[in-house]
C-alpha positions as CSV (number, residue, x, y, z in Angstrom):
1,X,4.7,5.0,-118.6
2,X,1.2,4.3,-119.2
3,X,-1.4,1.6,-118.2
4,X,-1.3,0.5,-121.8
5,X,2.6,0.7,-122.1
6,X,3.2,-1.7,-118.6
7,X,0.3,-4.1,-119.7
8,X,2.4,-4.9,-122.9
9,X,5.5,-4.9,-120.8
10,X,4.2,-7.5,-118.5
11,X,3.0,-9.4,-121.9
12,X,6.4,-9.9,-122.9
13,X,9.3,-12.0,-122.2
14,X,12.7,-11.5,-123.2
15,X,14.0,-14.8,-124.7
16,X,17.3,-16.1,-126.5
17,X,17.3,-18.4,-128.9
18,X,19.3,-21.7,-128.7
19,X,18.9,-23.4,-131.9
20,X,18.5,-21.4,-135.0
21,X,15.0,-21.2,-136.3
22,X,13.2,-18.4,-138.6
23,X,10.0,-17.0,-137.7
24,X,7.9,-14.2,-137.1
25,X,10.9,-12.1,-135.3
26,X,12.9,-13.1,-138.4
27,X,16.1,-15.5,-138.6
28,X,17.9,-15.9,-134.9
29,X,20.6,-18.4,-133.7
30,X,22.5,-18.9,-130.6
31,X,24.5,-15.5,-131.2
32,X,21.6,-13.6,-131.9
33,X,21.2,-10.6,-129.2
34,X,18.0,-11.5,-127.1
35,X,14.8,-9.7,-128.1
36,X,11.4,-9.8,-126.5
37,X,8.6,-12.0,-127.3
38,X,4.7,-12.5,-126.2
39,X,4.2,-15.0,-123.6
40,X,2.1,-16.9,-125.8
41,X,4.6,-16.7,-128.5
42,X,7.6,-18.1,-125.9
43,X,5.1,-20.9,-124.8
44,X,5.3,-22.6,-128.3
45,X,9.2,-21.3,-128.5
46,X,10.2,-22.9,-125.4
47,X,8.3,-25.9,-126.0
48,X,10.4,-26.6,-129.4
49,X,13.3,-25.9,-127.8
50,X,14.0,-22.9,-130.0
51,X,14.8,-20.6,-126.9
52,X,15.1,-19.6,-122.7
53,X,13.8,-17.0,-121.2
54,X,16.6,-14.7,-119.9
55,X,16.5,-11.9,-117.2
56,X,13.8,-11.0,-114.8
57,X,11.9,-13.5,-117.0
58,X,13.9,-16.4,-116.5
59,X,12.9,-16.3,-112.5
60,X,9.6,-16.6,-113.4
61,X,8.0,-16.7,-116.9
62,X,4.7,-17.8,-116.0
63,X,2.6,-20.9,-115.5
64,X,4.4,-22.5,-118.7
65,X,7.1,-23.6,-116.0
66,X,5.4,-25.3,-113.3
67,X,6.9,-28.5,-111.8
68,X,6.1,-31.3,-113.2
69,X,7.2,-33.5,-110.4
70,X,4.8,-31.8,-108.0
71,X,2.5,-33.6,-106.1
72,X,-0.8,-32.0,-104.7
73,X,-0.9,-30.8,-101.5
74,X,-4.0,-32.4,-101.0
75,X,-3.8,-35.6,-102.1
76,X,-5.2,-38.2,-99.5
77,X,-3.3,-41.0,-97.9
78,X,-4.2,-44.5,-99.8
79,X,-7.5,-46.2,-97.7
80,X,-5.5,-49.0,-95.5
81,X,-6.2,-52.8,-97.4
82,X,-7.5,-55.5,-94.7
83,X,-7.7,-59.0,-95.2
């Protein structure tokens, strides 16, 4: 495998779709076999809920799924209020 061939490898994430929608990979529904996608291309999937990542992707498909509810680590405790 070349360095081109596992650069556009790690490009791509292998997605399923859950609601059926036509685009640029043609027509796909929930019974459609899963087929590989860029990463840029499954950002603005994912966030019209047209599909999941599935496989080694769906561990960890990038920075779209940081937590949401995370806090900072370094946030700093509120100054204490004196009267």
């Amino acid at each position: 495998m070349s360095n081109e061939d596992k650069a556009a490898a790690a490009d791509e994430v292998v997605v399923k779709a859950v609601k059926t929608f036509e685009g640029e990979e043609g027509f796909k529904t929930p019974e459609s076999d899963a087929f590989p996608v860029s990463r840029l291309r499954f950002a603005d999937l994912k966030a019209n809920g047209l599909v999941v990542a599935v496989g080694d992707d769906a561990e960890n498909p990038g920075a779209d799924d940081l937590k949401k509810d995370a806090k900072p680590d370094n946030k700093q405790a509120p100054a204490p209020r004196n009267k």
